[in-house]
C-alpha positions as CSV (number, residue, x, y, z in Angstrom):
1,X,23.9,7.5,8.7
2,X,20.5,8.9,8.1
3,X,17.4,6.4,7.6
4,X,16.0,7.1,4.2
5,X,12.9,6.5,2.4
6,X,13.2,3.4,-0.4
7,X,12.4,2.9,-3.5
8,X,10.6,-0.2,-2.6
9,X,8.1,-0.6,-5.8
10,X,5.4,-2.7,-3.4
11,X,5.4,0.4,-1.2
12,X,2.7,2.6,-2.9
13,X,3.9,6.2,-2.8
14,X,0.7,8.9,-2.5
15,X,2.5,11.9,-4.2
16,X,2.6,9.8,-7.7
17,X,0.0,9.6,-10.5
18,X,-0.8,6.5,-11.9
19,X,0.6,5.6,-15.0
20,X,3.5,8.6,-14.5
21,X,6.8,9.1,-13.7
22,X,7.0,10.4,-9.4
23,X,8.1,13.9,-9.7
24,X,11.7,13.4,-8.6
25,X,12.2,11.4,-11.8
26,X,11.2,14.3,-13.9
27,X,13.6,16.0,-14.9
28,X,12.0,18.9,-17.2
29,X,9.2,21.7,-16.0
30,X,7.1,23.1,-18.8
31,X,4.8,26.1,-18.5
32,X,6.1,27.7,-15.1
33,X,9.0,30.0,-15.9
34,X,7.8,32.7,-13.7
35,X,7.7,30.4,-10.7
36,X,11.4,29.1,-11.4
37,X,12.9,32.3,-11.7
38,X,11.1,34.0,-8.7
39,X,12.9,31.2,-7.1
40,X,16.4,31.4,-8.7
41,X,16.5,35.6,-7.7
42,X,15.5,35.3,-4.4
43,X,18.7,32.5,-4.3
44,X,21.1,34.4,-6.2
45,X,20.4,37.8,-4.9
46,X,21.0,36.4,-1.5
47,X,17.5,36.6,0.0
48,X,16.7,33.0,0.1
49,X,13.9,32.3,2.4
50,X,13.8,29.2,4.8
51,X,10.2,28.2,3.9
52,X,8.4,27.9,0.5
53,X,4.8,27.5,-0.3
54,X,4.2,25.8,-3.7
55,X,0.8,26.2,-4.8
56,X,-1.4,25.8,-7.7
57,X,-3.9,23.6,-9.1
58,X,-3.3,20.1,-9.2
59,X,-1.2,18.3,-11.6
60,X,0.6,21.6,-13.1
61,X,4.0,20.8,-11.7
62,X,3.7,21.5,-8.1
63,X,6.0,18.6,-7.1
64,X,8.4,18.8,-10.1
65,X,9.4,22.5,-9.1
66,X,9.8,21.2,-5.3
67,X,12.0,18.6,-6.4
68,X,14.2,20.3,-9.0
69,X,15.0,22.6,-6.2
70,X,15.9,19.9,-4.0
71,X,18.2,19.2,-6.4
72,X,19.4,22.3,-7.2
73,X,20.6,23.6,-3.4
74,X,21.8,19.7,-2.5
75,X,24.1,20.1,-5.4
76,X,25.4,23.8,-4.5
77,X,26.7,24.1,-1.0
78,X,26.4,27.1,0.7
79,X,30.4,27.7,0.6
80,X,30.9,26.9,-2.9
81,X,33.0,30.4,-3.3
82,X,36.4,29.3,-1.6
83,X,39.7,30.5,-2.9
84,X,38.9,30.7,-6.5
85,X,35.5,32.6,-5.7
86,X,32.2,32.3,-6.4
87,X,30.7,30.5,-9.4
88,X,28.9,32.6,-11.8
89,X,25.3,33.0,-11.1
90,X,22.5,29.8,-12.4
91,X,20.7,30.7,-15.1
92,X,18.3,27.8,-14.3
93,X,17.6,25.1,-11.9
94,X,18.8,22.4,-14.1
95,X,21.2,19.2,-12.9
96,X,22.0,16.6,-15.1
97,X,21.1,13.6,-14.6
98,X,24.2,11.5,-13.9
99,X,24.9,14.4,-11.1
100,X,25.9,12.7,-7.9
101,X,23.0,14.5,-6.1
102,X,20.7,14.0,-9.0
103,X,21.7,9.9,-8.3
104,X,21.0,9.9,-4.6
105,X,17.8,12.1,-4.7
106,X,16.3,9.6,-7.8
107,X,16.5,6.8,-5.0
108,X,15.4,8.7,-1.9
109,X,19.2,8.5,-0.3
110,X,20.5,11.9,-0.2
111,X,21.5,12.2,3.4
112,X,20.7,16.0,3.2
113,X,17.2,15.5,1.7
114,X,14.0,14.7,3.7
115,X,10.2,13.8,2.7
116,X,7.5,14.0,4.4
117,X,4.5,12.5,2.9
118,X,1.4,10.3,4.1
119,X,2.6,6.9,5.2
120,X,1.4,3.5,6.2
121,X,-0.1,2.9,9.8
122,X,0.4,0.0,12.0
123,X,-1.9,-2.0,10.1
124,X,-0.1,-1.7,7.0
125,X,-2.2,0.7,5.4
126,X,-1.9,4.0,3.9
127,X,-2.8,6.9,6.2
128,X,-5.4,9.4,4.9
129,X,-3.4,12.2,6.4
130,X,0.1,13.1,6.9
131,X,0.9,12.3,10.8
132,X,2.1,14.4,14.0
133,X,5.0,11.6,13.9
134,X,5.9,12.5,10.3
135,X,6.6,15.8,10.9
136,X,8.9,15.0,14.1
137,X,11.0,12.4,12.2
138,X,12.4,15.9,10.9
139,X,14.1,16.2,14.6
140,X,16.4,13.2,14.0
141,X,16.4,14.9,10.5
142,X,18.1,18.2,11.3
143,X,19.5,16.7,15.0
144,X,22.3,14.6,12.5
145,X,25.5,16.4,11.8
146,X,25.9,19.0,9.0
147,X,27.0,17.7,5.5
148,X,27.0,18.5,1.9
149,X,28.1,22.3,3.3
150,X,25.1,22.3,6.1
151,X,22.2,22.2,3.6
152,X,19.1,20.2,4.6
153,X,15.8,20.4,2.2
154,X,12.5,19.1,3.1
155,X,9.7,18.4,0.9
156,X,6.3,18.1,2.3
157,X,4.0,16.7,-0.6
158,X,1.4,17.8,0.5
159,X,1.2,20.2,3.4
160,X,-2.4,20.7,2.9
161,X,-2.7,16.9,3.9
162,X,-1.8,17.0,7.6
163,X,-3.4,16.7,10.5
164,X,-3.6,19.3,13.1
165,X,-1.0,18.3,15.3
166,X,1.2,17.4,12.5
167,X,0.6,21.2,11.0
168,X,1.7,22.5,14.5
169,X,4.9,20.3,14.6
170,X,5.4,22.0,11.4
171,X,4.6,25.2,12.5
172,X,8.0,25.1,15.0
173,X,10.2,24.4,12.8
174,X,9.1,27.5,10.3
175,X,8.9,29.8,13.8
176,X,12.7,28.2,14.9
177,X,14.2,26.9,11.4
178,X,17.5,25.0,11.7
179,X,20.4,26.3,10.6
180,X,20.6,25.9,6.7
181,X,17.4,24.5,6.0
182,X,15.0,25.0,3.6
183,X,11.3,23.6,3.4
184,X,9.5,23.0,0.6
185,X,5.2,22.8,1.2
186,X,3.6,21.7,-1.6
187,X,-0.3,22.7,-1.5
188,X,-3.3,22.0,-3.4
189,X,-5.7,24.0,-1.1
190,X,-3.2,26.7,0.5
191,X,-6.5,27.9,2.4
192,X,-6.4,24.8,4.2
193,X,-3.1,25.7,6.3
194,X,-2.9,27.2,9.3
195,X,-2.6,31.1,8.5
196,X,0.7,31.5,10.9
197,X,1.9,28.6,8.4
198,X,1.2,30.5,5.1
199,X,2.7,33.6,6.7
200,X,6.1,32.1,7.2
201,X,6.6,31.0,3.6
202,X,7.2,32.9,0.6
203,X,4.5,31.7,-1.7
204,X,5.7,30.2,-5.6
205,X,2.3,29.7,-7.5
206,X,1.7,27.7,-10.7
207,X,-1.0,28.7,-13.2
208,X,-2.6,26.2,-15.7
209,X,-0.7,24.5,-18.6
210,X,-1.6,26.1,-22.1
211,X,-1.9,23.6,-24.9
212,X,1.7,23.3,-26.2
213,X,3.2,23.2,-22.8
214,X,0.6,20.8,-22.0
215,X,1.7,18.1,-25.2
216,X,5.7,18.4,-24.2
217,X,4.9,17.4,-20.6
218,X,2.7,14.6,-21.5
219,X,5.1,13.5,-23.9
220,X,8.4,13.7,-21.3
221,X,5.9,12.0,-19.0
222,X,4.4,9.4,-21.4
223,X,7.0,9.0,-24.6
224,X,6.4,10.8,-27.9
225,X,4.8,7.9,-29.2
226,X,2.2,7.4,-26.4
227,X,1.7,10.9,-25.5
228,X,0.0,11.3,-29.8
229,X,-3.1,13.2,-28.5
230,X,-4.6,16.9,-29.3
231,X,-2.6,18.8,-26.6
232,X,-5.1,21.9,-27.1
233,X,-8.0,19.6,-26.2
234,X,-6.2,17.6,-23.0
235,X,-5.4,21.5,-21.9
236,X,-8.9,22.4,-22.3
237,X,-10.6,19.1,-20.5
238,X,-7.9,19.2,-17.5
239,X,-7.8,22.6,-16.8
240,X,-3.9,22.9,-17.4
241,X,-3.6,19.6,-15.2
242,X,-1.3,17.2,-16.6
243,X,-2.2,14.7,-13.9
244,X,-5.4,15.2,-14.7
245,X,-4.8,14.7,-18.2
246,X,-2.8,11.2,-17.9
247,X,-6.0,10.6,-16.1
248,X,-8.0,11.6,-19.2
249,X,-5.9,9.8,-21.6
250,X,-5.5,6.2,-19.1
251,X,-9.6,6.1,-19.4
252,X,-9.6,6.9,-23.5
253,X,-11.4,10.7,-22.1
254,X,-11.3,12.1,-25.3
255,X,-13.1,9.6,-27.5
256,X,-15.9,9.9,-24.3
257,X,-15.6,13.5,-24.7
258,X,-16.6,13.4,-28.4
259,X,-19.6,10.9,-27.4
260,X,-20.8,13.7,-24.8
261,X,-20.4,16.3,-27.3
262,X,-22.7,14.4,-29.6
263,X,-25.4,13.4,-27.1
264,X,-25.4,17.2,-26.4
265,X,-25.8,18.3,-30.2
266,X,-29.5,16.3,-30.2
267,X,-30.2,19.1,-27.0
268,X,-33.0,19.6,-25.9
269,X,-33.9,16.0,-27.2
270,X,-31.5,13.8,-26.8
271,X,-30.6,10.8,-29.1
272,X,-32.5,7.8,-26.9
273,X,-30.5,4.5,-27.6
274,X,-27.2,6.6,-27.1
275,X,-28.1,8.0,-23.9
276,X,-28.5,4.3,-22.9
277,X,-25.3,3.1,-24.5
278,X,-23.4,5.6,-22.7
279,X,-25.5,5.3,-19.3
280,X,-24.8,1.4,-19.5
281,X,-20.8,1.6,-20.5
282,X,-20.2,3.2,-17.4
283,X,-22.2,0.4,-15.3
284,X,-21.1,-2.5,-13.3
285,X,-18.5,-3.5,-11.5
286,X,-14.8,-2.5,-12.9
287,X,-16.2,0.6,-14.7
288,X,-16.0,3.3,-11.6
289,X,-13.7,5.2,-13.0
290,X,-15.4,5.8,-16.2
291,X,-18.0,6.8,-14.3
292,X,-16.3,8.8,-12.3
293,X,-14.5,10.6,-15.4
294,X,-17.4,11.1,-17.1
295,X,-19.0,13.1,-14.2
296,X,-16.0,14.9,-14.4
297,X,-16.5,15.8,-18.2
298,X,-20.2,16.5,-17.9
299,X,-18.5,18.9,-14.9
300,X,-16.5,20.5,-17.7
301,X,-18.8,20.4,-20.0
302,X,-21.0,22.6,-18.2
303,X,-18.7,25.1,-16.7
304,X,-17.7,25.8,-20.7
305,X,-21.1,26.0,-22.0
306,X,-21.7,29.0,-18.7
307,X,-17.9,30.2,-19.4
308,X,-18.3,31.1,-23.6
309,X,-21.8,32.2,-22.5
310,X,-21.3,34.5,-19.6
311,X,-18.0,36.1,-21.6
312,X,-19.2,36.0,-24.9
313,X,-15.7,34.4,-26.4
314,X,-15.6,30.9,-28.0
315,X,-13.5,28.7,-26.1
316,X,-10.6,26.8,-27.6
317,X,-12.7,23.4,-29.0
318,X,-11.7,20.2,-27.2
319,X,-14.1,18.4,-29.8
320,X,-15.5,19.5,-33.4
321,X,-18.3,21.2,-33.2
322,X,-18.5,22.2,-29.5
323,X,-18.1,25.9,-30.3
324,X,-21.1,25.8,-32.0
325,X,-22.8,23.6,-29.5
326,X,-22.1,26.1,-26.6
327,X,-23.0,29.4,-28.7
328,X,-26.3,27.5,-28.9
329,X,-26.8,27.0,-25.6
330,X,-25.8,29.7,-24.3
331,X,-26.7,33.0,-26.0
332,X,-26.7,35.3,-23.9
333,X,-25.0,35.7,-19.8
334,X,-28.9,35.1,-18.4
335,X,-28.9,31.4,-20.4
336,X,-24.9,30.8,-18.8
337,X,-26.4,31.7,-15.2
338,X,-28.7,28.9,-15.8
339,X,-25.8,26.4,-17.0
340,X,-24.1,27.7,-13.9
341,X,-26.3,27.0,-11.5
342,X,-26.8,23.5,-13.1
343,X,-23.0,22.3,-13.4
344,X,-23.0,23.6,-9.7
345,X,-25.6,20.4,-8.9
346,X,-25.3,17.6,-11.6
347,X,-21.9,16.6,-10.2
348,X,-22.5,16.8,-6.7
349,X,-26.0,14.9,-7.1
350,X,-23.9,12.1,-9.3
351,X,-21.4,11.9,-6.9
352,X,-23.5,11.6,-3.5
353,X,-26.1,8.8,-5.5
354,X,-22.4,6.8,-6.1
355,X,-21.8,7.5,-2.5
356,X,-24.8,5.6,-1.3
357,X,-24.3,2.9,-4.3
358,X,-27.2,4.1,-6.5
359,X,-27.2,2.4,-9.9
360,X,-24.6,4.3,-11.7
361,X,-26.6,4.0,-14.9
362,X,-29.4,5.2,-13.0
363,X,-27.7,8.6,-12.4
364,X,-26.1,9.0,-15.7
365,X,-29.7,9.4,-16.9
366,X,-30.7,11.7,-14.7
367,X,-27.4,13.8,-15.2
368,X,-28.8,14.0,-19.0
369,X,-32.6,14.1,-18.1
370,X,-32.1,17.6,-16.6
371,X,-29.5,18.5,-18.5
372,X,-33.0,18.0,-21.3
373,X,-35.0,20.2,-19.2
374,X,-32.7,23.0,-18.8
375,X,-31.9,22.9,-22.7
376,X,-35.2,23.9,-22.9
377,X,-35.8,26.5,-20.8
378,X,-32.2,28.1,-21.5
379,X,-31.7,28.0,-24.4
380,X,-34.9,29.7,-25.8
């Protein structure tokens, strides 16, 4: 019998979002149709490739697609003609949930499923990277007899997380694939593989979520009733990321969204005692990732404002009022150069300050303080 990953809920799993559902227990993909049935006509026109490269921002569904075609081939073996012929074509990837396979993938115990994903080291902590003896517990893996018609499926969640000698552990088994197997890489930052790794895999990418796909997600991920929030402006903020926008929502982003938007109307002389409020909320300890999501937004907020201005289009609004706010500030593509160059710095300068444990109020101010100057240079 094959040894199988748990379900163990004190065993922290690094391929889940906190406050989510893992991607094997969701069952829906919204916003990647192209991806899906790339997939399905390479499988039903016979020309199924052994290795798949699933890339794409993070948080569109990278992991969802990889495991709803785990599902998919566990629960159609490769023989499934026999002497009443083959099944009609899928139209879709789709299983139902009280599927056997559907069952035994839920809880990590399909004997013909494998994942390979960071784990915890000797000293019971999580590893930063995905390990050389990860990849070779796929030996044992495919070394087991053939069942469930000789299908095996690996997920690697994510590829772009091992560590050199795990990649070239990996790299055999794409050059020398096992009878009936199929690999799934999932990667954030495809440029980070080796190249003779990309090269063997058929590539599935995944764009950005647009703002209705983006509200049905959160709300198959969340509930209807918790999910109640502008879909066009969590779209917007996350860049089509709906980990990134459970991330938003966990931290109340929006409502700090609005405040930003509204410290920026005073521009090029900001509101004083607001500047403070907000510099202090994300102080002291307990509040680092408010501080960290609100580097994030002024990030945003910046790339927007040089966005509108360099193309000369209004943006959808992710608050009232910020079309306005960005046509001011940037009028013309010189002024969204500027904006540019600045969203290019404030971040990083924010960032390295935490790294060193400057006073996070400290660098809020600053963040805003230039932010000042370049309002008045800019937007002239």
């Amino acid at each position: 019998m094959a040894k199988t990953a748990t379900t163990d809920p004190a065993t922290p799993e690094p391929d889940r979002v906190d406050g989510a559902p893992h991607p094997r227990e969701t069952l829906r993909l919204f916003g990647q149709q192209v991806a899906e049935a790339a997939f399905l006509e390479a499988f039903t026109s016979g020309r199924m490739h052994h290795g798949w490269l699933i890339t794409g921002p993070r948080g569109v569904g990278k992991a969802t697609l990889a495991w709803r075609i785990a599902r998919f081939l566990l629960a159609r073996p490769p023989d499934a003609g026999g002497m009443f012929g083959a099944p009609p074509p899928p139209a879709d990837l789709e299983i139902a949930p009280d599927h056997p396979v559907a069952r035994r993938v839920l809880a990590l115990s399909d004997p013909g499923l494998k994942l390979i994903r960071r784990s915890i080291n000797d000293q019971g902590r999580m590893r930063q990277v995905i390990a050389v003896e990860d990849v070779r517990a796929l030996n044992d893996f495919f070394g087991m007899s053939a069942t469930e018609g000789g299908r095996r499926v690996v997920i690697v969640d994510a590829a772009d997380e091992m560590n050199p000698n795990a990649a070239n552990a990996l790299l055999k088994l794409l050059e020398e694939p096992p009878s009936g197997a199929v690999l799934l890489l999932i990667a954030h930052q495809p440029s980070r593989l080796l190249p003779t790794i990309r090269s063997r895999c058929r590539e599935l990418r995944l764009g950005a979520l647009g703002a209705t796909d983006m509200a049905a997600a959160l709300a198959q991920a969340l509930g209807e009733g918790e999910a109640g929030a502008d879909g066009t402006a969590l779209a917007e903020l996350s860049g089509g990321s709906v980990g990134e926008a459970i991330r938003i929502l966990a931290e109340d982003g929006l409502a700090l969204y609005v405040q930003l938007m509204a410290l920026m109307a005073g521009l090029p002389a900001m509101d004083r005692p607001r500047l403070r409020a907000l510099s202090d909320s994300v102080a002291g300890r307990g509040n680092e990732a408010r501080f960290d999501l609100l580097v994030r937004l002024v990030d945003m907020a910046m790339a927007r404002v040089a966005r509108a201005g360099a193309s000369g289009r209004p943006l959808p609004e992710a608050a009232k009022g910020e079309a306005a706010l960005i046509a001011r500030l940037a009028p013309d593509a010189a002024a969204a150069r500027g904006w540019a160059e600045l969203a290019a710095d404030l971040g990083a300068r924010a960032r390295q300050g935490r790294a060193v444990n400057l006073d996070p109020a400290a660098l809020v101010l600053d963040m805003f303080l230039r932010m000042e100057n370049a309002a008045r240079t800019l937007a002239r």
